[in-house]
N, C-alpha and C positions, 0 to 999 in steps of 0.2 A: 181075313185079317190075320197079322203073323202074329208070333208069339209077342215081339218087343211092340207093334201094336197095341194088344189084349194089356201090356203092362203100360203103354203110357197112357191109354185110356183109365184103368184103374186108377194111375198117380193122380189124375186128374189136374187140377188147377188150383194153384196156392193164393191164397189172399191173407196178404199183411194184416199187421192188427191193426196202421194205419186207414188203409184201405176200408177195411173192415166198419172203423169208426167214423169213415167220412159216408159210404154208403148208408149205415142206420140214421145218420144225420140228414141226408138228402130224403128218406125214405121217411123219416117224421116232419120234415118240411111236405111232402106229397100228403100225409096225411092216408098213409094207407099201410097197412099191413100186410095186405096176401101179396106183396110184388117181394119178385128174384130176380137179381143181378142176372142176366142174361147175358154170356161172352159167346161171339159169334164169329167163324170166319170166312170171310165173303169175298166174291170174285171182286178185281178192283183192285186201284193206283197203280203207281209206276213199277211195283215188283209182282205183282201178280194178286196179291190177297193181302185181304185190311181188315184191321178187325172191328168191331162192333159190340160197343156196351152200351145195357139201356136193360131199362126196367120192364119186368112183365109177367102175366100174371096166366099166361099160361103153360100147361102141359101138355107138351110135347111126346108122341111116342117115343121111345129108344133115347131121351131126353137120362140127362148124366147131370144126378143132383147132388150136392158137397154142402151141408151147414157147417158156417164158421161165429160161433158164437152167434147164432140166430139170422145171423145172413146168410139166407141160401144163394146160391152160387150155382145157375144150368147152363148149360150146355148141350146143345144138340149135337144128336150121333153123329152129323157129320163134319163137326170142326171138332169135336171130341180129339180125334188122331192127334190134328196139328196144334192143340194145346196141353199136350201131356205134359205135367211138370209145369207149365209156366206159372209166372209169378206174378201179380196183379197186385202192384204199390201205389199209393198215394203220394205224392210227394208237393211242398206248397211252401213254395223260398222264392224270395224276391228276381228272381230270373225266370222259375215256372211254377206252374201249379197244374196238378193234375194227372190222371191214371197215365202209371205204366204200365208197360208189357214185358218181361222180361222171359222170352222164350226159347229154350234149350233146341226146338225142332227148326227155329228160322235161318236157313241156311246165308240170308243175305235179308237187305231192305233198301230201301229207299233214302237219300239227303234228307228229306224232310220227315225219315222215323215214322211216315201216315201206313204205308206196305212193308208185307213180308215177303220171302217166297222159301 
């Protein structure tokens, strides 16, 4: 791992206060407390790699944890790299609704915003 690796894995993963507030929302709709936003990057679509949000409740070794006002936030060591810095908004307006991605490492994506690469 290089150096500006070692640092974008430290920055970690930003989540909006939006975001933030829609997550504890969905998470007292589940009716459970031990679950963490889970951001994952997985082989897949048209640019190579898609990401992946979803709840859960486990730990993971080498597992990269961020609380954001009680919302933990993990990430596993190996999408760590390619999420350094990004930004995880909410957003919910009559054209869309629902998580973004806003990531400084994506050199390109896809028409349809589903891949990165």
């Amino acid at each position: 791992m290089s150096v500006s690796d070692e640092t974008a894995v430290s920055e970690g993963i930003i989540l909006s206060d939006a975001a933030a507030e829609k997550v504890k929302s969905l998470l007292e709709q589940e009716g459970r407390d031990d679950l963490a936003l889970r951001v994952a990057v997985q082989p897949g679509g048209c640019s190579g790699l898609r990401y992946q949000l979803f709840f859960d409740e486990r730990s993971l070794d080498g597992d990269v944890v961020k609380d954001f006002d009680g919302v933990k936030v993990v990430t596993d060591r190996m999408s760590a790299p390619y999420l350094g810095g990004a930004s995880i908004d909410f957003v919910d307006t009559i054209e869309k609704q629902g998580f973004t991605i806003d990531n400084p490492n994506a050199t390109g994506s896809c028409a349809c915003g589903d891949s990165f690469n």
